[in-house]
C-alpha positions in Angstrom: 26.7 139.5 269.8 29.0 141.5 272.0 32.6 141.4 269.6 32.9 140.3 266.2 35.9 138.3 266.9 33.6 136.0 269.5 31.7 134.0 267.0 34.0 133.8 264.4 37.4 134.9 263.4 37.2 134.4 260.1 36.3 137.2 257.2 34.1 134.5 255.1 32.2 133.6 258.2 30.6 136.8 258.8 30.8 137.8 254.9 28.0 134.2 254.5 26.3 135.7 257.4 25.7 138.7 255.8 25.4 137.5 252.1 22.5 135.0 253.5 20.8 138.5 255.1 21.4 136.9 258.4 20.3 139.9 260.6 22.5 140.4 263.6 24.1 143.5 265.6 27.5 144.0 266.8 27.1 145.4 270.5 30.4 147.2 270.2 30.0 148.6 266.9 26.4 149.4 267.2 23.3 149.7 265.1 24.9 151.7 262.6 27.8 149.8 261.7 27.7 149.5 258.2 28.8 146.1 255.8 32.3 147.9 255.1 32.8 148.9 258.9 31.5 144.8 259.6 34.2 143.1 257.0 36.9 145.5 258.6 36.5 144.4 261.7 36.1 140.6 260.8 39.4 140.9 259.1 40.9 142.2 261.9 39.8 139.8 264.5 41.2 137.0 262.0 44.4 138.6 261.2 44.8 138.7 265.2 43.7 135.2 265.1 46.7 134.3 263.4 49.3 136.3 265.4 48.1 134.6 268.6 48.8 131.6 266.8 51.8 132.3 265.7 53.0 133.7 269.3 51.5 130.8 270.8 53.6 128.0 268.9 56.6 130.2 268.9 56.5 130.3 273.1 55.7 126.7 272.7 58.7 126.2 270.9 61.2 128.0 273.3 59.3 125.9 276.6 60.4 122.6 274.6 63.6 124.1 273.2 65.0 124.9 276.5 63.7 121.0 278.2 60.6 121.9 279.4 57.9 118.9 279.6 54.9 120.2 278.1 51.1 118.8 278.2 50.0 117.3 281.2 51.1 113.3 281.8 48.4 112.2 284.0 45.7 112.1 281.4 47.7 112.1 277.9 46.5 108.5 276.8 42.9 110.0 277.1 43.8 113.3 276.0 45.2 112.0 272.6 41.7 110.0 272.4 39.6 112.6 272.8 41.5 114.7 270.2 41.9 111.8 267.7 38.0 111.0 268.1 36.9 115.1 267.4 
């Protein structure tokens, strides 16, 4: 894989990869990137997961806040299908 943070943002996620022996190389760490240097990293990329969460909502919140329509209006009825049925 290229970046931790692609396949999974989440610490557990790549600490059960590892735990399981799962043998796999970070492009931008390299060969030598050690279990410590791998769990670092994870955490990070999940940590930064949750800010662009939280910055997300929050800019989400000021759109609606100051009368903005969000979503898109054409396709909601099917939109709200799909999501329901996933």
């Amino acid at each position: 894989m290229s970046k931790l943070d692609r396949p999974s943002r989440d610490v557990a996620f790549v600490a059960g990869l590892m735990a399981q022996r799962v043998p796999f190389i970070v492009a931008e760490l390299g060969r030598d990137a050690d279990p410590f240097m791998l769990h670092l990293y994870a955490a990070l990329a999940e940590k930064e997961r949750r800010l662009i969460s939280e910055r997300t909502k929050a800019a989400l919140a000021v759109r609606k806040g100051s009368g903005a329509k969000l979503g898109n209006p054409t396709n909601i009825r099917v939109a709200g299908e799909i999501g329901r049925s996933g």
